[in-house]
N, C-alpha and C positions, 0 to 999 in steps of 0.2 A: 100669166102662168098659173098654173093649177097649185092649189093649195100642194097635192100630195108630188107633183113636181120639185116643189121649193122645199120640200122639207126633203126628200135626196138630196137635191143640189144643196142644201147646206149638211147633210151626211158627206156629200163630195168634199166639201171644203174645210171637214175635222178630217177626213181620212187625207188628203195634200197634206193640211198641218201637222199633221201626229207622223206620216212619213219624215217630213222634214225634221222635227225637233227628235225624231228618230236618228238620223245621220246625226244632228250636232252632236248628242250624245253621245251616240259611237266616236266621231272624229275626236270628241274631246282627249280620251287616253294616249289616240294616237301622235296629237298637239304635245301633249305631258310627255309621251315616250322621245320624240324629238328634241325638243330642249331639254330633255334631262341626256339624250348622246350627245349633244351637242357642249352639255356642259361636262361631260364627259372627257369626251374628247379634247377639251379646255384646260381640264384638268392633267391629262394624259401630256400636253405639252407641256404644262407650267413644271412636271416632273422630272419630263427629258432637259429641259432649262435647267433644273435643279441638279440633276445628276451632272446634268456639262461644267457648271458651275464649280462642282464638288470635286471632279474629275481634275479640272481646270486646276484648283488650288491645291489637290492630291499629286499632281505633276510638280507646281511647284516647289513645293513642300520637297519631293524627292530630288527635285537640282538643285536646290540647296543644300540638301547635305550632299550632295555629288561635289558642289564645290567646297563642301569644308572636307571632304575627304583630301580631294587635290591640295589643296591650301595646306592638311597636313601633310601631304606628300614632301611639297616644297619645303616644306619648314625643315623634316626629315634627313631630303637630301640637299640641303643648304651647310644643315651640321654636319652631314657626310662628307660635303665638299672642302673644311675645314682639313678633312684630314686626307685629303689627295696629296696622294705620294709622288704622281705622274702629272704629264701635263694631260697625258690622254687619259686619266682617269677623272681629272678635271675638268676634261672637255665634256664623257660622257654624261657627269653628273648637271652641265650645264643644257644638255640636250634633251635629257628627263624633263629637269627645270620647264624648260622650254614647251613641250607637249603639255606637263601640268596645266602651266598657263594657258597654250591653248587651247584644253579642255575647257578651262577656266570660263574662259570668253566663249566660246560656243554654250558652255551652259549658262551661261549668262545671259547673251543674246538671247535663248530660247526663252528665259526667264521673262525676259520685257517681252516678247509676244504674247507671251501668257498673262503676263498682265493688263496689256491693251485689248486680251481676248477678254481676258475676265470681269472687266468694266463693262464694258458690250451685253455679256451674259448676267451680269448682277443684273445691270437696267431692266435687260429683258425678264429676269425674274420679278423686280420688282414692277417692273408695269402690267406683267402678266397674273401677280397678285391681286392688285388691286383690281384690273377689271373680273378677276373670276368672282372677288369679291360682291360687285356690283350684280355681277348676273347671279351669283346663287341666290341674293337676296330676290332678283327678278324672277325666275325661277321660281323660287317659292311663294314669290306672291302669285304669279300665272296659277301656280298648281292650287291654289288658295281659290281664286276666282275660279278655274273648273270644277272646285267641288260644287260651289256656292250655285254656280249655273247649273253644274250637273241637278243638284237638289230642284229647283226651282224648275230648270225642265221637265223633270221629272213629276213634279208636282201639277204642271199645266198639262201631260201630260194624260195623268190617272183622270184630271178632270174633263178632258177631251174623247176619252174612253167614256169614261161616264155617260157624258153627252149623249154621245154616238151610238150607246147602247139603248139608250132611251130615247132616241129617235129613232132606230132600228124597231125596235118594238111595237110602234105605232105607224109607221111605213105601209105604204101600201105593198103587198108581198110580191105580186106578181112584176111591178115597177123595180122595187127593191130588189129581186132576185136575177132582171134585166142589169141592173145596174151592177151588180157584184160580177155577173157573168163576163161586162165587156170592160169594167178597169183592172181586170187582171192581164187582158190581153193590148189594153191604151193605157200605159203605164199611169194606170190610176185614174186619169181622167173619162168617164164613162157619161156626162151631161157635159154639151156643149151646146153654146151658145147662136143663134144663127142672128148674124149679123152681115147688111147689105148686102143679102142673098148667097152669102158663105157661109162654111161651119168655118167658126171661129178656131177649131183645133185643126182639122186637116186643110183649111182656107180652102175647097176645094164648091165651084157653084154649087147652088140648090138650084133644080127646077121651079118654076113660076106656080106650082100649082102643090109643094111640100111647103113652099113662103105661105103660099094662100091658105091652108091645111094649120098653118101655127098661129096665121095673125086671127082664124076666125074659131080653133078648137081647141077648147081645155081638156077633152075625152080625149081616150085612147094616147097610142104611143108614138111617134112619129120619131123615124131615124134617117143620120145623115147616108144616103146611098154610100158616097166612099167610104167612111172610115167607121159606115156602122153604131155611131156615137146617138145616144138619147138628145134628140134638139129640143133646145125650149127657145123659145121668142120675148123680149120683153118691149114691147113699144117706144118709142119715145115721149119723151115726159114733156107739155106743151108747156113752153116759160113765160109768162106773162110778161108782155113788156113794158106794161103801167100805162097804157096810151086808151 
């Protein structure tokens, strides 16, 4: 491969890297905006938990004076019934009675579902405490490590630029200008590789006599027919076998 070959194909391979450590950087905020709705949303239930809870023991709280109102009712008309004059005015006062109480018990009963609801709902307050706990801490340590990343990508980043601009500069122009022209249209990749008489990007054959044209010229430019791409050839490297 030609000196001014290899010095594109390693422009090719800052311009791949700097794309990619481009997306990580972008995805990163959007990593951060996800666990923070997600801890959101975590949040937003441990709330409704809290409200049911509140709700729960606000209900209570009101059947219970529902039954000490009844309970005064009965006390009420107990001394009322003391002074029944009639048998049927002692009946009525016994049938009052009577409703009091089973107000009594219906508020009652209501009372104990609401308390076996209200265990139920503490738990789940308190277990959903404690894990939002653990995630805000996660949370913020995640958000911690994308700054950290962010910075350091960022940093390999300007020094990849760098590079790139100073191998740009010493480039062959007419190569280089070939190059810019076809990874805007081959999502970046504009040198490929021919290997076992394929281009290694579009796998697609090379003629016997574009193979013969790479393994014998370092001059000029030679491209893959299909997909257009700048080829370069590298030989194989002979491995001694110690014999």
């Amino acid at each position: 491969m030609s000196p001014d070959l290899s010095l594109v194909l390693r422009i090719q391979s800052l311009d791949l890297r700097t794309a990619e450590l481009e997306r990580e950087i972008a995805a990163l905020p959007k990593r951060i905006q996800e666990i923070e709705k997600q801890l959101d949303s975590h949040k937003r239930r441990l709330e409704m938990d809290r409200a049911a809870l509140a709700g729960n023991q606000k209900e209570r709280k009101r059947l219970d004076g529902e039954v000490q109102i009844q309970q005064q009712k009965i006390s009420k008309l107990k001394d009322q019934m003391t002074g029944a004059k009639t048998n049927e005015q002692y009946r009525a006062f016994q049938h009052e009675i009577e409703f009091c109480e089973k107000e009594i018990r219906k508020y009652e009963d209501r009372i104990l579902e609401l308390m076996t609801e209200s265990e139920k709902l503490a738990d789940n307050v308190k277990t959903a405490e404690a894990a939002l706990a653990v995630e805000a801490k996660q949370v913020d340590a995640e958000k911690q490590a994308a700054r950290e990343k962010t910075a350091s990508t960022q940093k390999a980043l300007a020094d990849m630029r760098a590079e790139r601009q100073e191998k740009a500069g010493v480039a062959r122009k007419d190569l280089l200008a070939n190059y810019e022209r076809i990874r805007k249209n081959r999502r970046g990749v504009a040198v490929a590789e021919a290997v076992d008489g394929r281009c290694n990007a579009c796998n697609m054959i090379l003629r016997p006599q574009v193979m013969q044209d790479l393994r014998t010229s370092d001059e000029g430019l030679l491209f893959c027919e299909s997909c257009k791409r700048i080829l370069y050839y590298n030989p194989p490297v002979a491995v001694d076998s110690g014999n």
